[in-house]
DOLO-790829 format. One record per residue (C-alpha): residue in one letter; z, y, x. Coordinates in nm, 3 decimals. Example, Ala and Ser with C-alpha at 12.3 -4.5 7.8 and 13.67 -1.06 7.14 Angstrom:
2
+-----+---------+---------+---------+
! res !      up !   north !    east !
+-----+---------+---------+---------+
!   a !   0.780 !  -0.450 !   1.230 !
!   s !   0.714 !  -0.106 !   1.367 !
+-----+---------+---------+---------+
***
This chain:
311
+-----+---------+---------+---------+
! res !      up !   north !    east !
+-----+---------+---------+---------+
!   x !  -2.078 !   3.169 !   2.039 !
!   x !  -2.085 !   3.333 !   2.357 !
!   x !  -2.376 !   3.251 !   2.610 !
!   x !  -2.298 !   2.980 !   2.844 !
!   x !  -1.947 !   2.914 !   2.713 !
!   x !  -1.896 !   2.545 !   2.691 !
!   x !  -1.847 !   2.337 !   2.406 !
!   x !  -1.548 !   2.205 !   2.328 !
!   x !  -1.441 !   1.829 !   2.279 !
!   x !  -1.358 !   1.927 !   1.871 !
!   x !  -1.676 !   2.137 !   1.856 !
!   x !  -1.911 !   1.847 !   2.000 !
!   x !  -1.735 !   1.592 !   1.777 !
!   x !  -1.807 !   1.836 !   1.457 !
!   x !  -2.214 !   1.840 !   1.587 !
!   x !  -2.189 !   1.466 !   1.589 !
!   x !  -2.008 !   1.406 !   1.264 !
!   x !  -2.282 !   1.678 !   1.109 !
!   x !  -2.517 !   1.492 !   1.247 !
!   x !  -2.453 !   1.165 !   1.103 !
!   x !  -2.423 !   1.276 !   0.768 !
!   x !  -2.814 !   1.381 !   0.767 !
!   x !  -2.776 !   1.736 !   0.860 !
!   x !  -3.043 !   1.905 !   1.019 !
!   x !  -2.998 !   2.072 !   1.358 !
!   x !  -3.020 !   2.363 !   1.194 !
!   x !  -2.815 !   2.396 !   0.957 !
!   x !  -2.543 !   2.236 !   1.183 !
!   x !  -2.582 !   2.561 !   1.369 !
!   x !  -2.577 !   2.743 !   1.097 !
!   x !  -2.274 !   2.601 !   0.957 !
!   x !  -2.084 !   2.590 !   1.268 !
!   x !  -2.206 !   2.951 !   1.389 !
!   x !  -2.380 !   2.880 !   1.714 !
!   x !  -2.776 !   2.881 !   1.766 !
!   x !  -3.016 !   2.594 !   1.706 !
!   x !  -3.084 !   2.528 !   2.065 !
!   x !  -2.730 !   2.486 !   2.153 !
!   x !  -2.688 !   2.179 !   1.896 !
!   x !  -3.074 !   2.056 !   2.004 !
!   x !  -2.969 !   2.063 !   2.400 !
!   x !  -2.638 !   1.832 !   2.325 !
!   x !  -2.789 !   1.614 !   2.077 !
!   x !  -3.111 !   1.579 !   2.316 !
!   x !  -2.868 !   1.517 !   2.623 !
!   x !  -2.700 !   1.229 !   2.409 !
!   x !  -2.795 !   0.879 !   2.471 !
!   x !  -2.678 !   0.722 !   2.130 !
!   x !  -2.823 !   0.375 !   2.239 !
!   x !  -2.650 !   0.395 !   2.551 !
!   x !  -2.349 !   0.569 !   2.473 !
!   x !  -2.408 !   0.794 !   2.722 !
!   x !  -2.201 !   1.143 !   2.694 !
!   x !  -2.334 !   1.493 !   2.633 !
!   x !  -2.389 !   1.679 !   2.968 !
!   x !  -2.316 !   1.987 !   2.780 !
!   x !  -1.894 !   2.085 !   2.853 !
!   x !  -1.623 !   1.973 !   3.023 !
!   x !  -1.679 !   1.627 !   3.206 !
!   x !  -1.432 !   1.359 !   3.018 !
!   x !  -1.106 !   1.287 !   3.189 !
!   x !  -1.130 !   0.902 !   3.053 !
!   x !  -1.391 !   0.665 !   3.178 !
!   x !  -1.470 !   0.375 !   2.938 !
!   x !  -1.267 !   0.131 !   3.139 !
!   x !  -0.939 !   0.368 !   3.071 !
!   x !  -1.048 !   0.390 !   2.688 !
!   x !  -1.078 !   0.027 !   2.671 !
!   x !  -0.751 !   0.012 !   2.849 !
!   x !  -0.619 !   0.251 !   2.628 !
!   x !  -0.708 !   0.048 !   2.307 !
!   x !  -0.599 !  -0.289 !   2.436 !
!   x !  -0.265 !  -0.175 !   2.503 !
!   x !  -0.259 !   0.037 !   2.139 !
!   x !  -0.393 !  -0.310 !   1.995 !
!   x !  -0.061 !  -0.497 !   2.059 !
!   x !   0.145 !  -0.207 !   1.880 !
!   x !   0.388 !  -0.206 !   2.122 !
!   x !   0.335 !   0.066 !   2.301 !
!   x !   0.349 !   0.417 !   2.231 !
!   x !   0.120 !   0.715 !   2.297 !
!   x !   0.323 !   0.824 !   2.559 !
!   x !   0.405 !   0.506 !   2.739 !
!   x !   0.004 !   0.406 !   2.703 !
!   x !  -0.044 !   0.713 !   2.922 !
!   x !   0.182 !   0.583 !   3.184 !
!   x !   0.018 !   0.256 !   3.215 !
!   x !  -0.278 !   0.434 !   3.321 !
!   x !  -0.410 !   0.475 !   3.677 !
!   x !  -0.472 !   0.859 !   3.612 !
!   x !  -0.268 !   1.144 !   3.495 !
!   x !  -0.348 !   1.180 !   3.108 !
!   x !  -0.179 !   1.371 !   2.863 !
!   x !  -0.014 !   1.198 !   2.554 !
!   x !  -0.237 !   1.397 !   2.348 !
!   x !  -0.578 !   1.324 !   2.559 !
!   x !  -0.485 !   0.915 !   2.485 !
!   x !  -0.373 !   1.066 !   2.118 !
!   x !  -0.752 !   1.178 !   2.034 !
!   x !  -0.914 !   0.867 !   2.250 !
!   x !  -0.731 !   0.634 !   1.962 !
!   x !  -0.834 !   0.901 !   1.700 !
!   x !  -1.194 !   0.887 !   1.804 !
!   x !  -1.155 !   0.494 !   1.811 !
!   x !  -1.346 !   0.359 !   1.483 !
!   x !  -1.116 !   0.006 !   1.542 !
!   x !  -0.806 !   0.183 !   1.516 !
!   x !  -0.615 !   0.324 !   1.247 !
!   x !  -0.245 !   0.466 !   1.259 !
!   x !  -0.006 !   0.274 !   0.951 !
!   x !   0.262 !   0.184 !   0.872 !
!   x !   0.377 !  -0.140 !   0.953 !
!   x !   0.394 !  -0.397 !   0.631 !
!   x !   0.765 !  -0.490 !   0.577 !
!   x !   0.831 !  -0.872 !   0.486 !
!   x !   1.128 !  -1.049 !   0.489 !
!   x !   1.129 !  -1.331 !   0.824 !
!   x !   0.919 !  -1.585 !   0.779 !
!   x !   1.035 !  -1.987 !   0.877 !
!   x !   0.790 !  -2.306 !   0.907 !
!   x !   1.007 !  -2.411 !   0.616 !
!   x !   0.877 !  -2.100 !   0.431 !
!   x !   0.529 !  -2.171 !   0.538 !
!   x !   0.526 !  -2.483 !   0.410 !
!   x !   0.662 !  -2.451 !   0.108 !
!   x !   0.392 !  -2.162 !   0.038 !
!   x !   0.138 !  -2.445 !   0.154 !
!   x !   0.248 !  -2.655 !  -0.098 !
!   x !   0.261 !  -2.460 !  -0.334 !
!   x !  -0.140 !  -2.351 !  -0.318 !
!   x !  -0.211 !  -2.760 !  -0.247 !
!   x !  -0.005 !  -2.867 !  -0.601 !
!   x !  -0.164 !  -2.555 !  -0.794 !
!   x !  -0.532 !  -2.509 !  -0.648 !
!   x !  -0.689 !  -2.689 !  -0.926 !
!   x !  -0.497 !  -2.523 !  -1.233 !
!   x !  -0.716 !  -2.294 !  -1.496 !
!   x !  -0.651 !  -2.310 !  -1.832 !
!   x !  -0.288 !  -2.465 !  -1.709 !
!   x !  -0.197 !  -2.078 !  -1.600 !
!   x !  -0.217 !  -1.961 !  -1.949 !
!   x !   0.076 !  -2.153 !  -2.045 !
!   x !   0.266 !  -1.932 !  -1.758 !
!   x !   0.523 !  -1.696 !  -1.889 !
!   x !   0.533 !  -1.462 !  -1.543 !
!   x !   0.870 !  -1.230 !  -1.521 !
!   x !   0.965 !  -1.003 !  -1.301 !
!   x !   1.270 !  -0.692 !  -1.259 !
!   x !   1.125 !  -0.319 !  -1.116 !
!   x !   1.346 !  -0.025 !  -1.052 !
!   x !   1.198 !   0.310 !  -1.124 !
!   x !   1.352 !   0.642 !  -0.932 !
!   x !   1.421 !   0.941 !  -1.090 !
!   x !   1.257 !   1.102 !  -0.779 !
!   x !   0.976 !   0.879 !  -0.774 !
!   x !   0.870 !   0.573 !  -0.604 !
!   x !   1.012 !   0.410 !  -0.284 !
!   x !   0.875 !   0.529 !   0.020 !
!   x !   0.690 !   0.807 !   0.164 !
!   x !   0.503 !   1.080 !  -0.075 !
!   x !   0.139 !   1.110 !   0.009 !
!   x !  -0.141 !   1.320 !  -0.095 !
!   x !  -0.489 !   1.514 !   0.012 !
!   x !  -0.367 !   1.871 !   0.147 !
!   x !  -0.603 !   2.183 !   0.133 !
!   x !  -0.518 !   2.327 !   0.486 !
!   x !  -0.611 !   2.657 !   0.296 !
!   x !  -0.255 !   2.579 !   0.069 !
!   x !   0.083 !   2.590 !   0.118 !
!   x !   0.199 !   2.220 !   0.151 !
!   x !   0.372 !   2.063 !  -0.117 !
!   x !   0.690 !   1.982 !  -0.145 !
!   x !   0.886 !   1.603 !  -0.211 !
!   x !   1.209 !   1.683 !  -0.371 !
!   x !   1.469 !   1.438 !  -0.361 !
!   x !   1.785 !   1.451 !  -0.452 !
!   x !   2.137 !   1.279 !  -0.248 !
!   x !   2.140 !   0.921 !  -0.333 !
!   x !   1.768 !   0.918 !  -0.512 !
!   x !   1.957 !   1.067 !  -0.798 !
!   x !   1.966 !   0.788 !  -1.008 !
!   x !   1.699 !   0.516 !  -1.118 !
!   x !   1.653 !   0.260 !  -1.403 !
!   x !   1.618 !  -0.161 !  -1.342 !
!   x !   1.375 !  -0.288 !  -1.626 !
!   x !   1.306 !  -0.674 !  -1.671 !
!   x !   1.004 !  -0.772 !  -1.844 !
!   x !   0.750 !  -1.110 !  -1.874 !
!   x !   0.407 !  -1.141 !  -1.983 !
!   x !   0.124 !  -1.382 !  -2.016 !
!   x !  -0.207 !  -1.495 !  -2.143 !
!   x !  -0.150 !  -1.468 !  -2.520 !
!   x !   0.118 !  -1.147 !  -2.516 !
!   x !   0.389 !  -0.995 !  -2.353 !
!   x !   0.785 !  -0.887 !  -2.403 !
!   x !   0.919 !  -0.539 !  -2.470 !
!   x !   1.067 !  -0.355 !  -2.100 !
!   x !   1.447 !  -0.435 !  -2.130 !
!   x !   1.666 !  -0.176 !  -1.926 !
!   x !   1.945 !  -0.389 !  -1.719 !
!   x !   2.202 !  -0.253 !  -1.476 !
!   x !   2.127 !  -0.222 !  -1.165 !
!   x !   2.377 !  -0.523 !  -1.101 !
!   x !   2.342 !  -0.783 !  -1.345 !
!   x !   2.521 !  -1.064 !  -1.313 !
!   x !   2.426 !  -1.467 !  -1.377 !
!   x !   2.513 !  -1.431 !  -1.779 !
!   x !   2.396 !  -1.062 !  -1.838 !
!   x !   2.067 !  -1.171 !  -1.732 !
!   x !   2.064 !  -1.506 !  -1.940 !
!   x !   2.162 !  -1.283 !  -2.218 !
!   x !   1.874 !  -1.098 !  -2.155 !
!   x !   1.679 !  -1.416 !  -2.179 !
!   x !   1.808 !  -1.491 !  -2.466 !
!   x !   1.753 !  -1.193 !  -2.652 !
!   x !   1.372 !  -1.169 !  -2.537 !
!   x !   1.238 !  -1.454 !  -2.384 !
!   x !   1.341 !  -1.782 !  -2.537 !
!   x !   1.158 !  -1.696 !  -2.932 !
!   x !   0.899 !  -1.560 !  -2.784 !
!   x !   0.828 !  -1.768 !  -2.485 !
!   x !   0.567 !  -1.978 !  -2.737 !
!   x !   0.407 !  -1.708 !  -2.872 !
!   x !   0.304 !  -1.577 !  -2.509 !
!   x !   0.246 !  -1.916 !  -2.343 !
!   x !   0.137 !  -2.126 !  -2.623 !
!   x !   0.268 !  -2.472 !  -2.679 !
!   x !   0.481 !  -2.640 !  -2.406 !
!   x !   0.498 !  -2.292 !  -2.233 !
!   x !   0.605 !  -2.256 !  -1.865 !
!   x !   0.858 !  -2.004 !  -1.737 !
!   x !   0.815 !  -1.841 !  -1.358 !
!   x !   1.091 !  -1.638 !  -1.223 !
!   x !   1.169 !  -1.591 !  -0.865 !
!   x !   1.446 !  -1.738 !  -0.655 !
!   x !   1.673 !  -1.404 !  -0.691 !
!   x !   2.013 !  -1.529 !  -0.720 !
!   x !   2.095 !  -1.413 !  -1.050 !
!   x !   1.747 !  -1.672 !  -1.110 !
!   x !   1.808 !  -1.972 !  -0.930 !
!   x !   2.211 !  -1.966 !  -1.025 !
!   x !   2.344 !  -2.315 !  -1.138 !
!   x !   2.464 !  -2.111 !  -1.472 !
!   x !   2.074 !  -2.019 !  -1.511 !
!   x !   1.973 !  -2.329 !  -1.433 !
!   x !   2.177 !  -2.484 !  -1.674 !
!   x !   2.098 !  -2.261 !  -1.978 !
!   x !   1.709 !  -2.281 !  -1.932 !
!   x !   1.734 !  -2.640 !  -1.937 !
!   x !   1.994 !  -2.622 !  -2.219 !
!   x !   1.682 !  -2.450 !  -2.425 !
!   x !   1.446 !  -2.688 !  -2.289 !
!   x !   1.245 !  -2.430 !  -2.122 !
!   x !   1.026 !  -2.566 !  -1.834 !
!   x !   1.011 !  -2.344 !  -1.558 !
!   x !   0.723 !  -2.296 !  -1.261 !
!   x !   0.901 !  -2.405 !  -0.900 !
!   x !   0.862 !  -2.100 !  -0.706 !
!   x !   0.850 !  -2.097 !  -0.341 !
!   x !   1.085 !  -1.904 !  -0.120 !
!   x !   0.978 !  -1.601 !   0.004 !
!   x !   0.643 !  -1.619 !  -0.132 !
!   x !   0.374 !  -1.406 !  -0.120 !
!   x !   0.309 !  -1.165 !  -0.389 !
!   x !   0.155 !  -1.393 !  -0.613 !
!   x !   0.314 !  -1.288 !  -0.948 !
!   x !   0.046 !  -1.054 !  -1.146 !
!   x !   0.372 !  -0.864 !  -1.301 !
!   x !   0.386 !  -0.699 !  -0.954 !
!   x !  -0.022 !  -0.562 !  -1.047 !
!   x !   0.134 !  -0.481 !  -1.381 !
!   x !   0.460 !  -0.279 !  -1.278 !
!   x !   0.195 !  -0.126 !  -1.030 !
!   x !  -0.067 !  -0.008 !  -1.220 !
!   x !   0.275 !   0.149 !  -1.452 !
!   x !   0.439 !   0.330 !  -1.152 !
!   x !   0.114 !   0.514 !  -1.113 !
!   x !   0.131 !   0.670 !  -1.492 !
!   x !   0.493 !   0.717 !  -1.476 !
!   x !   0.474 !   0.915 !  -1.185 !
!   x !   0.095 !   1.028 !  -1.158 !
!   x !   0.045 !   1.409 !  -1.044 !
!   x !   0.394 !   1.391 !  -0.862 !
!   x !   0.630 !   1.378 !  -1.176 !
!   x !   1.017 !   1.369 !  -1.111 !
!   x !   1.238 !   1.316 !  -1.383 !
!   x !   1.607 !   1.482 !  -1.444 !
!   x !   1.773 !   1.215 !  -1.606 !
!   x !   1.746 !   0.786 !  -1.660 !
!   x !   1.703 !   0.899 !  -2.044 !
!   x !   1.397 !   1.128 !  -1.948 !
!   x !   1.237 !   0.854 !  -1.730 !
!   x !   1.294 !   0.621 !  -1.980 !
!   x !   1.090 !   0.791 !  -2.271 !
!   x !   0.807 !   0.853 !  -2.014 !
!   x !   0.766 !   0.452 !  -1.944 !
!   x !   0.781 !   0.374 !  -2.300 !
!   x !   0.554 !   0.687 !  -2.370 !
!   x !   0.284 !   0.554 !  -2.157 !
!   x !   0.274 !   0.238 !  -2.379 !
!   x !   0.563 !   0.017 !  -2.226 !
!   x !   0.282 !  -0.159 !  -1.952 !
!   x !  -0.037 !  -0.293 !  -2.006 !
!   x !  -0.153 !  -0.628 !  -2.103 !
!   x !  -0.350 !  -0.882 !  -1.905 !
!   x !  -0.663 !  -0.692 !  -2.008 !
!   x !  -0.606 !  -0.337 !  -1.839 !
!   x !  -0.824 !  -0.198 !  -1.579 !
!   x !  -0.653 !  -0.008 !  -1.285 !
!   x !  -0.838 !   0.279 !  -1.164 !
!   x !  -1.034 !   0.267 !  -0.831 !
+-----+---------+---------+---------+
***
């Protein structure tokens, strides 16, 4: 590094972040090719108990009142980096508030959680619902839990993320018009078992899915629940259907009142989780519904109430 040339912004945040991961001064110099006197001068300069900035470089733009500004207005998520900078009383760049958030250890960028509206009537029942069932144990391993997933030929919903190497090209997220295809599979398991993964169309209808029902739930329904065995589906409208209604009660099968628009509280959406990740694990795509069917039965249908998802 040339004599007297100042450090930059990045380059004092790399001595810092080198610094707090128990490097020495010099081998922070070392690594980031300047002398040893350079990094003891800014580090020296530093107040860390004060939060007092580096003399060493360009004076900040940003006094703390602008980044506290800055964060209170990002806090609200209503604002974007470019209209933050406008509510300020000095002339910032949209990239100068971009890094002040950056730097922020409160404040991470994501994606905003998508969730269906919620009512007090919704609330409520999900009240309720935790009030009538707070004191059940052994009472849940009578619960027969059943739930639909659709799997993608392209892969799962939403965005494709991964750790890039800046040294590599970056990979590539195929997807076909349309998703090119995908596969609806119903299945139910519980304390003592599980079903097999039943492939349904996309649109089934009232009867297809008591068929289904009948085919794989009703016999077995005792064997996974035990005696006087309880049934939980959610309040999809194939599910709550007068037709449905009528047919589980027509088998005397006692089902689990489920509140609308719960929370995720059925453990088949852990289950059809911890599957997605094997189905699709080290980016696989699949070229046909048959294909992506013999790779979800190939990875041993989806584990029981025992598995262990990796960390």
């Amino acid at each position: 590094m040339p004599k007297g040339q100042p450090l930059s912004d990045f380059k004092l945040g790399q001595i810092q972040l080198l610094k707090d991961q128990g490097l020495s001064q010099q081998k922070i110099a070392d690594f980031l090719g300047c002398s040893q006197s350079v990094i003891s001068n800014y580090l020296n300069s530093r107040t860390h108990q004060g939060g007092e900035n580096a003399q060493i470089g360009r004076p900040k733009i940003l006094t703390e009142r602008d980044e506290r500004k800055i964060a209170q207005l990002a806090s609200t998520g209503q604002y974007s980096v470019r209209e933050i900078a406008r509510e300020l009383p000095i002339s910032v760049s949209k990239d100068t508030v971009h890094r002040t958030l950056c730097n922020n250890p409160d404040l991470q960028w994501r994606k905003k959680i998508t969730q269906p509206p919620l009512t007090q009537r919704h609330r409520d029942a999900r009240l309720d619902f935790a009030r009538e069932h707070m004191t059940w144990g052994k009472e849940w391993q009578k619960v027969v839990f059943s739930d639909e997933k659709k799997f993608n030929l392209d892969g799962p919903d939403g965005y494709a993320y991964y750790w890039h190497n800046l040294r590599n090209s970056p990979e590539i997220f195929s997807k076909r018009q349309a998703g090119g295809g995908s596969v609806m599979l119903w299945g139910a398991y519980g304390y003592h078992g599980k079903t097999g993964l039943v492939s349904i169309p996309p649109r089934t209808n009232s009867a297809g899915y008591q068929d289904v029902l009948k085919a794989n739930l009703i016999r077995q329904g005792s064997k996974i629940g035990g005696r006087g065995w309880i049934f939980q589906q959610d309040n999809a409208s194939i599910h709550a259907s007068r037709s449905t209604t009528d047919f589980l009660a027509a088998k005397n099968v006692q089902t689990l009142k489920w509140p609308a628009r719960s929370p995720d509280l059925n453990p088949m959406e852990n289950l059809w989780a911890e599957l997605s990740r094997r189905v699709y694990s080290h980016g696989r795509q699949y070229r046909s519904k048959w294909e992506l069917e013999q790779a979800i039965h190939q990875e041993g249908q989806y584990p029981d109430r025992n598995f262990t998802a990796p960390h």
